[in-house]
Phi, psi and omega in degrees: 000305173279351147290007185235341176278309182312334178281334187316267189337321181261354160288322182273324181273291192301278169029266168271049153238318197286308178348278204330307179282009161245004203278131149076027174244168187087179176347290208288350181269172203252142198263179199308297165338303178315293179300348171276304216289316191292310168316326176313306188282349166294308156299334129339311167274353177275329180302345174257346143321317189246011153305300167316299180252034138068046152285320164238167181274181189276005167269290179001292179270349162275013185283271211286017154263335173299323169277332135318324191287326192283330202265331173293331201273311152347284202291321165322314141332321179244334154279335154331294211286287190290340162086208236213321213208110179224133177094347179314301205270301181323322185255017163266354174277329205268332185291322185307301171321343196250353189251008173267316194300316167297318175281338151319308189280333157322316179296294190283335163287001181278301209276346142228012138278162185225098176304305231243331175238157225273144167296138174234172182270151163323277203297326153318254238319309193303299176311337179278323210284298153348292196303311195287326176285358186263008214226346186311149153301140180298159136319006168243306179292317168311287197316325197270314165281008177287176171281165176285129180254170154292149198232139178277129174302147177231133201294233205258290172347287188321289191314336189254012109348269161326302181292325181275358144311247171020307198285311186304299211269328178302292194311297176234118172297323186262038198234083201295332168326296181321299223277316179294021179257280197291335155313318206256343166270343172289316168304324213260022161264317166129335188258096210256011134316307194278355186271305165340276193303338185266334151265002169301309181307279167356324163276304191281312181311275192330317177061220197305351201239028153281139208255134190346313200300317169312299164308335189253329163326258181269042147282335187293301169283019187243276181345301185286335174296267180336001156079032169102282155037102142257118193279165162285014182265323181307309200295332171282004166267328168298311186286344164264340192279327181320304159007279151310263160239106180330356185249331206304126175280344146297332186274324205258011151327305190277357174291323178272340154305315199290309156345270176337303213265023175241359165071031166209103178299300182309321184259357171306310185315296187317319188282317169282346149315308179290333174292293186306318174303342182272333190063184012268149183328314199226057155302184186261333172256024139300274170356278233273286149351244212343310183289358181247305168345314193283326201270315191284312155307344144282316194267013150265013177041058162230052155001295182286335196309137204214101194289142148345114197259154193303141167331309212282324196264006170269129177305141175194196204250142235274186162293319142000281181288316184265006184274311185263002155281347179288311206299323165353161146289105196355307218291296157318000193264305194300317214290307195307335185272342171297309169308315168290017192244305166316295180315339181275284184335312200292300196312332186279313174276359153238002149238345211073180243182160152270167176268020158274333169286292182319314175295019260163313170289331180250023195260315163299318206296295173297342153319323193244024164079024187239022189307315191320305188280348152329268154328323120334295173243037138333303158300309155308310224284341213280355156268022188254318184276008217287327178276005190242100194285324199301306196277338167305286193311340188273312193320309165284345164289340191272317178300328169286346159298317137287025150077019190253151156285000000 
């Protein structure tokens, strides 16, 4: 059936494309030229008409025959010239083209399209979805199947630098310095296992007093030791630094990832919608967010969802204004940026807003020391979005930034 509506259509669209381009071809049509000149001589016979019954006078009307006269001989001319058969040979190209652009795109959806598979219900999609994460490769089979990463020439110095790294942490193990060293230099060598495994040592030393940050590091190298992959060893590095802390945005970035490469979309948005509205532009998983977003939020049945626009591009306060804050006093510094916090509030409430504006307004408001009315108009905005799920989540990332409940 839906091969038969899709043939419909495209039966129905070349159609009313081809209509234009054959209309009025072959022998028997009549060309443009043809059809100027009778209007011409039509208007001729109107000028002795309105001769006759003394609407113009006799310059007049030898004016506007003369000038009529220039336009019969023009067309006469161009009806010479164009023959009998015009647009003829052009919309039969055109017809080709259009019968190329069709049979193409039929061809390439064959060879990466999938013709063949079946519409599934939400709960199938959930279960394949199920399957594909229980179906993951161990961290030893990702690994051993990632690409070849490029390894950066390292001069001479560096590497015996590095190897006497190396020596230094064999000789003492427990050397929590050591082992964050040789993480952050293995990586930046290319060789990014071995920056794994010295930061896994690194995590089991700190025992209780390893910090999110740590945990989200090598959850980070252990996904790229995986050729991107997150294995259950990535996703149990993800799940201690939340552990820690329920906010790091890195842990929870890759939370969102783990969603993405299992085929639930649904549950991916919300966590990158919320990064991105907290920000700042220039984390390192904005970029990646931002470019994606629009597409992961159609297949998360948010349609309307409208991403957050960059720090750069929210009003602010121009060179000027910050050319003369510098010179400013604290005192004068607080009141000015209060006036610019006031001055947003007051535009949101007589004109309205975006929910980037509103978030940014109840995200500031405890900056100047105003958390209560923070919370006021918190409460506003989220009955002003009640109907915008999108604009809702950035409204409580902001809120949750500021500290409101």
């Amino acid at each position: 059936m839906f091969w038969i509506v899709c043939a419909a259509l495209t039966g129905v669209v070349a159609m009313a494309i081809a209509a234009p381009l054959l209309r009025r071809q072959g022998p028997g049509a009549e060309p443009t030229a043809a059809y100027d000149l009778r209007v011409y001589r039509d208007q001729l016979r109107e000028v002795e008409r309105d001769l006759e019954r003394g609407v113009i006078d006799l310059a007049d009307a030898e004016r506007l025959r003369v000038e009529i006269g220039r336009k019969v001989l023009a067309a006469d001319r161009a009806l010479e010239r164009s023959g009998s058969t015009l647009r003829a040979t052009g919309g039969w190209a055109a017809l080709a083209v259009l019968a190329v652009l069709l049979g193409g795109a039929f061809l390439i959806y064959q060879r990466i399209g999938q013709p063949e598979r079946p519409d599934a219900p939400i709960a199938q999609r959930i279960a394949q979805a199920q399957e594909l994460y229980d179906s993951r490769p161990s961290q030893a089979e990702a690994e051993a199947d990632a690409p070849q990463r490029p390894r950066p020439e390292a001069d001479a110095d560096y590497a015996a630098l590095i190897e006497r790294l190396r020596e230094a942490v064999k000789k003492n193990p427990n050397d929590p310095r050591g082992l964050e060293l040789l993480a952050e230099h293995e990586e930046r060598l290319g060789n990014v296992i071995a920056a794994k495994d010295a930061q896994r040592r690194l995590v089991a030393l700190r025992g209780d007093d390893v910090s999110a940050d740590e945990l989200a590091r090598l959850a980070g190298l252990t996904i790229e030791a995986a050729g991107g992959i997150i294995t259950s060893e990535g996703e149990d590095a993800v799940a201690r630094a939340l552990a820690r802390d329920a906010r790091n945005p890195q842990a929870r970035f890759m939370v969102g990832l783990l969603h993405l490469q299992n085929g639930r979309p649904d549950r991916a948005f919300p966590i990158w919608a919320g990064l991105l509205a907290e920000g700042p532009e220039s984390a390192p998983w904005i970029a990646a967010i931002r470019g994606s977003i629009g597409d992961l939020a159609w297949f998360a049945g948010h349609p309307d969802y409208t991403p957050p626009e960059s720090a750069a591009a929210l009003p602010g306060p121009d060179a000027d204004t910050m050319s003369a804050a510098a010179d400013m006093t604290p005192e004068e510094r607080e009141q000015m940026i209060e006036g610019m916090v006031k001055g947003l509030e007051t535009r949101l409430a007589n004109q309205g807003g975006t929910p980037e504006e509103w978030a940014r307004l109840i995200s500031s408001l405890p900056m100047i020391g105003q958390k209560d009315h923070a919370a006021d108009v918190l409460g506003e905005a989220r009955k002003v979005f009640a109907s915008d799920p999108a604009a809702l989540e950035l409204i409580e990332a902001a809120a949750q930034q500021a500290g409101l409940e």
